[in-house]
C-alpha positions in Angstrom: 73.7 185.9 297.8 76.7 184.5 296.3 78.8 187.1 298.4 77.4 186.0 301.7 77.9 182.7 300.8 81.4 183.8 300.2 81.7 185.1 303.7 80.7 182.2 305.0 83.3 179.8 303.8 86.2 182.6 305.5 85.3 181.4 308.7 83.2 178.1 308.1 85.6 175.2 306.9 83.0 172.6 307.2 80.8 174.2 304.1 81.4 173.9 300.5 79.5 175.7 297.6 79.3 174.7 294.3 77.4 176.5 291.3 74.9 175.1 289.0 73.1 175.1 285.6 71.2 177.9 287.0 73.5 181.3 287.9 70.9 182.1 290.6 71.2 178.8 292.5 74.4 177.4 294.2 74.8 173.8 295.6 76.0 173.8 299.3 77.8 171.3 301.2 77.9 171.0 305.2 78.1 168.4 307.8 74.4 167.4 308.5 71.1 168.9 307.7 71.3 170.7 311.9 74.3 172.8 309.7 73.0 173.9 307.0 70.1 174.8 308.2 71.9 177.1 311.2 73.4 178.9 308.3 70.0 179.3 306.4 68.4 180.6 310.2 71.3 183.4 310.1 70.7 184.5 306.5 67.0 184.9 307.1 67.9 186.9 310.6 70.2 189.1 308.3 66.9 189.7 306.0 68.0 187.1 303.1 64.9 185.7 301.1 65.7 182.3 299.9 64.5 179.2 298.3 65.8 176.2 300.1 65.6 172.0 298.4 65.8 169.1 300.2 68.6 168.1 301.8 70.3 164.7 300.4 73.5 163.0 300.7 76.6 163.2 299.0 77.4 160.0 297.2 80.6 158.9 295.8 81.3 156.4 292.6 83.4 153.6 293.6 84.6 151.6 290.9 81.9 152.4 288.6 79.6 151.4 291.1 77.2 154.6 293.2 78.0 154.5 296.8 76.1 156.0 299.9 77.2 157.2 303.3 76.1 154.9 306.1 76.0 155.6 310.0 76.3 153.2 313.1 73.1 154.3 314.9 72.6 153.1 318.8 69.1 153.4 320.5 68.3 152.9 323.9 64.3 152.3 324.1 62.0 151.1 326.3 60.7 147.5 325.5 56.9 149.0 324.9 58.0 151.1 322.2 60.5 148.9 320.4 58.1 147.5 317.7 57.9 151.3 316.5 61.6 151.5 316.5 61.8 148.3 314.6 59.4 149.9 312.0 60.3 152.8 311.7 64.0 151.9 310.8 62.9 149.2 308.5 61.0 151.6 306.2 64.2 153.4 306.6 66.4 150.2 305.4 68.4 150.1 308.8 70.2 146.8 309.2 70.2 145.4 313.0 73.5 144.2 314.0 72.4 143.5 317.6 69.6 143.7 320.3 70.8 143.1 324.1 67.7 143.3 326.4 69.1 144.0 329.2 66.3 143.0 331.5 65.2 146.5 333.3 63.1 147.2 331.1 65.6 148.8 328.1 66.4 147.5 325.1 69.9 148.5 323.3 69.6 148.2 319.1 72.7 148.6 317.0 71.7 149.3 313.7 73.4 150.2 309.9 71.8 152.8 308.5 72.2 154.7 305.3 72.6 158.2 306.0 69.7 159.3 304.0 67.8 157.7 306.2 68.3 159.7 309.1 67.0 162.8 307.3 64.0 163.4 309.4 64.5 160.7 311.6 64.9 162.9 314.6 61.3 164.1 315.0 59.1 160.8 314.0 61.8 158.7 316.4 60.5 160.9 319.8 57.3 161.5 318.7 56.8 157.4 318.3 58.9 157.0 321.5 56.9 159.6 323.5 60.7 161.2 324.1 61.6 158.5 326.2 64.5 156.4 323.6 67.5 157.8 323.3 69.6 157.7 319.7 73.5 158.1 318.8 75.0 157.8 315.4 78.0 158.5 314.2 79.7 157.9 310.5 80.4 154.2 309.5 81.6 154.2 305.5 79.9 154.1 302.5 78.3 151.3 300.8 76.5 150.1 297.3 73.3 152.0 296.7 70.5 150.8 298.7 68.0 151.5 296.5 64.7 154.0 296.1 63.6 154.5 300.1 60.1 156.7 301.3 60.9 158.0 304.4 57.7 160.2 304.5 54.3 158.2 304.1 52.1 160.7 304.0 51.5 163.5 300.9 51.0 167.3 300.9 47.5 168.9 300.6 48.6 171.8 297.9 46.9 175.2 297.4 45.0 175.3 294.0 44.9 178.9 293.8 45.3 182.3 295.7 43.8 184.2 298.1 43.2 184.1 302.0 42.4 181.2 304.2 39.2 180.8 305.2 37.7 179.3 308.2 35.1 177.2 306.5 37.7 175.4 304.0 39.9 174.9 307.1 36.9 173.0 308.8 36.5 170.8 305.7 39.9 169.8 305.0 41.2 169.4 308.2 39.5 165.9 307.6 42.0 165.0 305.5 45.2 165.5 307.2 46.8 168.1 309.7 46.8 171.8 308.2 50.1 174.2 308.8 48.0 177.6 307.9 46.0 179.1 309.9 42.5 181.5 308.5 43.6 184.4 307.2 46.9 183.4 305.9 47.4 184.5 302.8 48.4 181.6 300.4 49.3 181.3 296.4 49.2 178.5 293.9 51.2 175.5 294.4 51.8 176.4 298.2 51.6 173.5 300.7 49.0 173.8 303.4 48.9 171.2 305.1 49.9 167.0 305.3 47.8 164.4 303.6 46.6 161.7 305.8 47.2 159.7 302.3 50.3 158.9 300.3 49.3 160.6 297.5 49.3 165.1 296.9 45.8 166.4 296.7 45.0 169.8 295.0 43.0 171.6 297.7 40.5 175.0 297.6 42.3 176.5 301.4 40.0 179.6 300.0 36.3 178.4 299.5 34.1 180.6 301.4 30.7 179.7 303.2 27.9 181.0 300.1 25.4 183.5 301.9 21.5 182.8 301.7 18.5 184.9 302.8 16.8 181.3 304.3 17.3 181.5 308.2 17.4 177.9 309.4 15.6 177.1 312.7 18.2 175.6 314.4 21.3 177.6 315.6 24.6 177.2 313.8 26.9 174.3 314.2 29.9 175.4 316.7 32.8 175.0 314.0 36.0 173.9 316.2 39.3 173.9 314.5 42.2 172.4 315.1 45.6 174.7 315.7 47.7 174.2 312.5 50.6 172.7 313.1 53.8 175.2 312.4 57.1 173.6 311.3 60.0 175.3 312.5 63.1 176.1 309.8 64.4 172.9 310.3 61.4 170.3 310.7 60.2 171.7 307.6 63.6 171.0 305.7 63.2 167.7 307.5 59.5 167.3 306.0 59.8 168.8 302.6 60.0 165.9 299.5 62.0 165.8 296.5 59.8 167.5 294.7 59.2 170.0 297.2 61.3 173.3 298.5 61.2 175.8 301.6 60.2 179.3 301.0 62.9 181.3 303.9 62.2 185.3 304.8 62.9 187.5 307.5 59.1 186.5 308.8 57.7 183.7 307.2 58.7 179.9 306.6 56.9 178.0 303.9 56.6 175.2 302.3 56.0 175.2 298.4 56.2 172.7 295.4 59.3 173.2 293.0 56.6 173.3 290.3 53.8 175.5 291.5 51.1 174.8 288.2 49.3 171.8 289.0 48.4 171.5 285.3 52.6 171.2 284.9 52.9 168.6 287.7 50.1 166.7 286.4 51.6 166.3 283.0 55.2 165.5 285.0 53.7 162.6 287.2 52.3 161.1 283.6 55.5 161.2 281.8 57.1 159.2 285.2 54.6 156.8 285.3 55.1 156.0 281.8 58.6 155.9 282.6 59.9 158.7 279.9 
């Protein structure tokens, strides 16, 4: 691994790789999440198996004080849809500079945005704007610290244990949020199948199977209709992943896992932040 990576700086001046506590995991640098993870899409076409974290910025210290990258971001948007561009930017501590309505219809915002922010942006902005706004941003500077920001409201319904998805937990749980596994998948401990419609994780049974009984019921059976699961391509699910989350990269598969994959050991973790140790 440390080889390709090698390779890749020869011809790829934009990347930097540092190494780490761990001599089996390197830290790389590139210009924007859409870089990193082309380089990540050709290692898994060359039949690499990785383990990819979140992607965050690279902050500098100023004069003692932490300081974050910030882009100018410009959005074009329809006037219907500019309360969920508002919103959305807000939870994403943008600071509007200026709105000029230009009276057909369009509304042009210019906005200060810390460049965290933008991680994932992409996606929720068309999907809020039904692909009609249009976004350009480009670097502005860096500034103090903005402070803790949650740019994904929503938690992860986690695997509790192993085995293969069943059609009958998958009828259950899709209830709860939108599932990214379809029956028959084969899953493991700690592996995320799906997103909470809540804030919060939830420890899920993907496997629990429909318990047999010689007592034929009168009526016919319920038609069970499922919804498709929803796959993540390499980079929405880089953009999706938390902090405490990673993405599972192979020549066939992309998944989505927790960095600690014992719930027992997460449970203990989210104690000792709470009580702030």
């Amino acid at each position: 691994m440390r080889d390709r990576l090698d390779r890749e700086l020869v011809g790829n001046v934009s990347l930097r790789v540092f190494p780490t506590e761990r001599p089996d995991t390197w830290e790389v640098q590139g210009r924007g999440e859409l870089a990193l993870a082309v380089l990540v899409e050709t290692m898994r076409r060359e039949g690499y198996e990785l383990t990819v974290g979140r992607p965050t910025v690279v902050t500098r210290d100023i004069d003692g004080v932490l300081h974050e990258p910030v882009e100018r971001l410009a959005v074009d948007v329809p006037e219907e849809y500019l309360g969920a561009v508002t919103a959305l930017l807000a939870a994403r501590k943008g600071r509007m500079e200026t709105m000029i309505n230009h009276g057909t219809g369009w509304v042009r915002l210019d906005y200060i945005v810390p460049a965290r922010g933008l991680i994932g942006f992409r996606t929720q902005f068309l999907t809020d704007t039904r692909g009609t706004a249009i976004a350009h941003h480009v670097f502005e500077g860096y500034e103090p610290w903005s402070g803790e920001m949650r740019v994904r409201p929503t938690g992860s319904l986690v695997a509790d244990r192993s085995g293969a998805v069943t059609s009958y937990a998958c009828f259950s749980l899709q209830e709860r949020g939108s599932l990214m596994v379809a029956p028959g998948t084969e899953v493991y401990e700690g592996m995320i199948v799906g997103e909470n419609s809540r804030s919060d994780d939830m420890d899920v049974n993907i496997t629990r199977e429909r318990k047999l009984t010689n007592v034929r019921q009168s009526t016919a059976e319920e038609l069970e209709r499922l919804v498709p699961p929803r796959v993540l391509s390499l980079e929405q699910a880089l953009e999706f992943c938390a902090a405490d989350e990673c993405v599972e990269v192979t020549p066939t598969a992309v998944r989505l896992r927790k960095a600690l994959l014992d719930a027992k050991e997460r449970a203990r973790q989210r104690a000792r932040r709470s009580r702030g140790e």
